[in-house]
N, C-alpha and C positions, 0 to 999 in steps of 0.2 A: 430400756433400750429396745427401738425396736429391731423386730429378726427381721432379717435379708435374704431373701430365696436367694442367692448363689449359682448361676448358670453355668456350668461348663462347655465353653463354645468347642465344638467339636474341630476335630484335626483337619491342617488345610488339604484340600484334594486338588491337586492340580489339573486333573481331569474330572469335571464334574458332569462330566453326561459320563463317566465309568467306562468308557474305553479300552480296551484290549491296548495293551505298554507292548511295543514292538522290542522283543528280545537282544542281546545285544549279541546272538547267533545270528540273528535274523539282518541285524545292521552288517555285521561282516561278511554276509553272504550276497548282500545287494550291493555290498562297496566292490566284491570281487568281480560281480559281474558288471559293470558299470568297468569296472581298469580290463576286461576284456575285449571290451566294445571299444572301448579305447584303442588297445593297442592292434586291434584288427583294425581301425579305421586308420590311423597311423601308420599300419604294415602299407594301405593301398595308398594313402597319401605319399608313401617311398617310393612306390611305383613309377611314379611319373618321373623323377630324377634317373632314377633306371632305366626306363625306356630313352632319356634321354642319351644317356651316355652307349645306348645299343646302335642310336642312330649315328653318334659320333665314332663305333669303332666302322659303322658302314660305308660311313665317308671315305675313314681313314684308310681303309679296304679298299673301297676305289679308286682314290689318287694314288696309290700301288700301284695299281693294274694299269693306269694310263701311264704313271712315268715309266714302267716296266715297259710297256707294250713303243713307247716313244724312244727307251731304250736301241730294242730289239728294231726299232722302224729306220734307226738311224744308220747300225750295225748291218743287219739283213735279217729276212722273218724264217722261220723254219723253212727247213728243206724236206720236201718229197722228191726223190729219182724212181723216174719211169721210165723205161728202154733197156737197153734200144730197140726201137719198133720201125720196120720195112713198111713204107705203101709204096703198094704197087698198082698204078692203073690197070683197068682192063677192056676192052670197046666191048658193046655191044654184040649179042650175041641169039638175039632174038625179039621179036616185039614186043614179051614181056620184060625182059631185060637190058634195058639202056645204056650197061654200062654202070662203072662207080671206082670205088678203089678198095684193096684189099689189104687187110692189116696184116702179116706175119710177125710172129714173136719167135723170139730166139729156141732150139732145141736145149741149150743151155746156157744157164745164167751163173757166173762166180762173182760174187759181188764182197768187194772188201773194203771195211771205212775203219782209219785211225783218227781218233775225235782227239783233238785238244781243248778241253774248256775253260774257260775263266769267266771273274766276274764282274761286270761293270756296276760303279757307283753313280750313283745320283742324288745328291742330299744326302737323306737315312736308308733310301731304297736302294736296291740291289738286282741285276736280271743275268741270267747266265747266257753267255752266248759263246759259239762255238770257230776254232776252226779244223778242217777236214781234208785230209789226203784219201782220195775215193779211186779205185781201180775194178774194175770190168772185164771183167773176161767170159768167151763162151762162143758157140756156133747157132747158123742158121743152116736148114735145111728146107728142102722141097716139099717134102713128105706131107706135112700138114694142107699144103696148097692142094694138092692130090685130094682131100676130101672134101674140098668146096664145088667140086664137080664140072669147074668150068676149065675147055680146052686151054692148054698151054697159049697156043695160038691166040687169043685174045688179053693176053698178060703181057705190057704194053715194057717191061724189065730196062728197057732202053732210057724209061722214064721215071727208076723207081728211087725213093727217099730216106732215107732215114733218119730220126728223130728220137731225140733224147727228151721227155720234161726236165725240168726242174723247179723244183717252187717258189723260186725266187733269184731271177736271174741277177740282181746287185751282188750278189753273193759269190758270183763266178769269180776266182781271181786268174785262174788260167784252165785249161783243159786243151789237152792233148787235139791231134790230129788223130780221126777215127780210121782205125785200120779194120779191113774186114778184106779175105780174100787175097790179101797180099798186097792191095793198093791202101793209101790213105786217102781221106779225105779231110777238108776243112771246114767245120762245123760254124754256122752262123745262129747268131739270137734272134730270135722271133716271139714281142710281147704280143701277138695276132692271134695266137697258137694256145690254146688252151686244154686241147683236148685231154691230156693225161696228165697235170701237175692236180689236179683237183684244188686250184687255187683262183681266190677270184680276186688277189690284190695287184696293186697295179704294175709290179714286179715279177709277177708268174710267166711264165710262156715257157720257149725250149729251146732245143738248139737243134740244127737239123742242115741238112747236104742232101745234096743228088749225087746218086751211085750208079754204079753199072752192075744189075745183079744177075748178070747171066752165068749161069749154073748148071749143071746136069741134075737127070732125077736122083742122081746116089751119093751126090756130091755134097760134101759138108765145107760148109763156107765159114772159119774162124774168125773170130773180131776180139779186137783189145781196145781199149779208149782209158785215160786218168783224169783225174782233175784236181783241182785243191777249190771247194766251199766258205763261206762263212755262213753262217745259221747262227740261231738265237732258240732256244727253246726245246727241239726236238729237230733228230733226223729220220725219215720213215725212207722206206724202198719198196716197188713193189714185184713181189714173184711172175716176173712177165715169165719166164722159162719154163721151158715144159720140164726141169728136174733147174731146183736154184738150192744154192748155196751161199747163204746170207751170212757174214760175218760184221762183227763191228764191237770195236775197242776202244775203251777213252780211260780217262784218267776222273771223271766226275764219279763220282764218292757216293751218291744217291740218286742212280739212275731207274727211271719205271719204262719198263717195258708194256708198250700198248700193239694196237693195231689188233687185226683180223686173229693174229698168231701167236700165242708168248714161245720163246726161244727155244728148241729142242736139248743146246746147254746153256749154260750160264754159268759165270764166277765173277763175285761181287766180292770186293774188301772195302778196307778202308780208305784206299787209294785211289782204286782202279778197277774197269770191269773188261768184261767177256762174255760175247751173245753169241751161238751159231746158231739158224735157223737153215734145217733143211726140209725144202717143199716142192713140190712137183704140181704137175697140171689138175689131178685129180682133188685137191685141196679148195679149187678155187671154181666161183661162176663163169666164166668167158673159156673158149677153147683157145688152141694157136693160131690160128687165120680166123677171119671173119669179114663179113664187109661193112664198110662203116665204120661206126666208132662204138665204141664201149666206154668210154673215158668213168661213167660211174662206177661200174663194176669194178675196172682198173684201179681205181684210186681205192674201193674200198676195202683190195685184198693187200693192201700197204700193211707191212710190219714196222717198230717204230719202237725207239730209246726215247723217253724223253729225259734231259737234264734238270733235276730240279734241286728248290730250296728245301732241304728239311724242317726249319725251322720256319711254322705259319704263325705267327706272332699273335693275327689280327682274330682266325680262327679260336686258337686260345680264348682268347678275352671273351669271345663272344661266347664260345661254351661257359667262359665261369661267369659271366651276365646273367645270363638262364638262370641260373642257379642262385642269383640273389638273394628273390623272394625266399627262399627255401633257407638258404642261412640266416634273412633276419628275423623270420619266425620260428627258427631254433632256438636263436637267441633270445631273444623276448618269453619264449617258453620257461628258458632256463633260469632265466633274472624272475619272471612271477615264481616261478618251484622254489627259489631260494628266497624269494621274500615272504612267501606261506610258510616255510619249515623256519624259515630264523625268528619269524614274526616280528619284520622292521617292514614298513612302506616305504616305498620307492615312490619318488613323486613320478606322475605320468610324462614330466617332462625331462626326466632322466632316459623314461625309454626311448622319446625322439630323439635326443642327443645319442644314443649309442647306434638309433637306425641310420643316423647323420653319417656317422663315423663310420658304419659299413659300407654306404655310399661311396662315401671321402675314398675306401678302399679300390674298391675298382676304378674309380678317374686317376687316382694315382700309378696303378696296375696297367693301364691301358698307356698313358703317361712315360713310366718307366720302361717297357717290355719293347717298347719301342728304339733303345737306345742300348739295353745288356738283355741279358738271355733272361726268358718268361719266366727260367724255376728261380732264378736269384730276385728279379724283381717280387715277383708273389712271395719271397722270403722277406723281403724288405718291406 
């Protein structure tokens, strides 16, 4: 028999150029980065559904504001009172001086408002508007005319006016006959008139009379005047008095005090509130007489209640918007931490369906809060 040399074919190599075998530390470490790049590009692919729904609470913020403001247009717009304010003409008195008119303001001002407010509906929206019993009381004197330095004699008093702003004369439901002096007078509206309401819609102007303001120099001339308002929004006044005592009272539940001044007191509940502002000439840019007008000045030392909503729905939403990004990348945090410690994979496409579904949250949020209160919807 013949022998057989017997080859031993040697073991198969699957890599036969001898290759370095990629670990199977090394494959888990390239799978985790690879589901990171993922879900960051996923986090920004969510973005855009969010920015959408940021632009819809925008919207939704604005048709607020027009059907509020269409509200408040139909009703009456806020009220600013200014006065009552004396012109008084004067002739000429020199060739530099041609003559003009001089404003006097009251030595004292007593200003007193009872607000009633409520609230009109329109669809889902809501604007608050008001109505108002307003009373005036206080004197004029001479004394300040005395420092404009122009003779008596050329202060035409025969001729002189008096004028009330208001910022929105629709609003008037009646007001009194102005008494100053001991006589009344009958007050007429004039939308022509703009000087002191600091309004430029097409309902501002004032009310105003010619008077007989002849006086002595020691002599204090009293006035009273009432009225009943309707307003929408806010009522302001401004300290025309050389010492004023600003009062004003409603039944609105969430009133914010603005203007130049906040309140000396105040008492807010749950019902009903209470303002006293007391201020004097010293407080303010404009003195008591002057010639011309001041109407900026005027307007801008206005004190002011405004009526408002507690409840800003559209605000809400839009702060917990912001804050999307930030919770779906907590989330997705949290779901990779639990899928590295339990050692189960999550498919990539699990984590878009959960980014989906934080989405789904806020259109539902923006959706619901609209119609019951923001903490119970965002519970729901």
């Amino acid at each position: 028999m013949e022998n057989e040399n017997h080859i031993i074919p040697p073991p198969y190599n699957p890599d036969p150029l001898n290759l370095p075998q990629e670990s199977e530390q090394e494959r888990k470490r390239f799978s985790l980065g690879t589901k990171i790049v993922l879900i960051a590009l996923i986090t920004l692919i969510l973005m855009i559904p969010g920015l959408i729904i940021g632009f819809l609470i925008g919207e939704r913020e604005r048709t607020e504001t027009q059907t509020v403001n269409n509200i408040c247009d139909s009703w009456s717009g806020s009220q600013l009172i200014s006065g009552p304010i004396i012109s008084i003409p004067f002739d000429s008195i020199s060739p530099e001086n041609h003559g003009g008119v001089v404003r006097l303001l009251p030595d004292a001002l007593n200003f007193d408002a009872d607000i009633k407010s409520q609230k009109l509906h329109r669809s889902i929206y809501e604007a608050v508007v008001y109505n108002t019993d307003i009373k005036m009381t206080g004197s004029f004197s001479m004394a300040a005319l005395n420092k404009l330095g122009l003779p008596l004699s050329a202060y035409q008093f025969e001729n002189a006016s008096v004028t009330i702003g208001i910022g929105d004369l629709r609003g008037v439901e009646s007001i009194s006959r102005f008494l100053i002096g001991g006589e009344s007078y009958e007050l007429d509206g004039s939308n022509n008139i703009q000087v002191y309401t600091g309004k430029n819609n097409s309902g501002s102007g004032c009310m105003q009379s010619a008077i007989n303001f002849g006086i002595s120099q020691d002599q204090e001339m009293p006035f009273e005047i009432t009225m009943k308002l309707k307003g929408s929004s806010s009522l302001a006044v401004t300290p025309v008095g050389k010492s004023n005592v600003i009062e004003m009272r409603g039944d609105c539940a969430s009133p914010s005090f603005t203007g130049m001044f906040l309140p000396s007191e105040r008492n807010v509940d749950k019902d009903a509130f209470e303002a006293v502002w007391y201020l004097n000439s010293t407080n303010r840019s404009y003195p008591q007489a002057f010639v011309g007008d001041r109407a900026d000045d005027i307007s801008a030392s206005a004190v002011a209640v405004d009526m408002l909503i507690p409840v800003e729905t559209y605000q809400k939403s839009e702060r917990a918007i912001k804050y999307s990004v930030i919770v779906i990348l907590l989330t997705f945090i949290s779901i990779l931490f639990a899928e590295i410690m339990l050692k189960k994979p999550i498919n990539i496409f699990q984590y878009l369906l959960v980014g989906l579904a934080l989405i789904l949250f806020y259109s539902l949020l923006l959706s619901l809060s609209e119609h019951i209160a923001f903490a119970l919807s965002y519970l729901i």
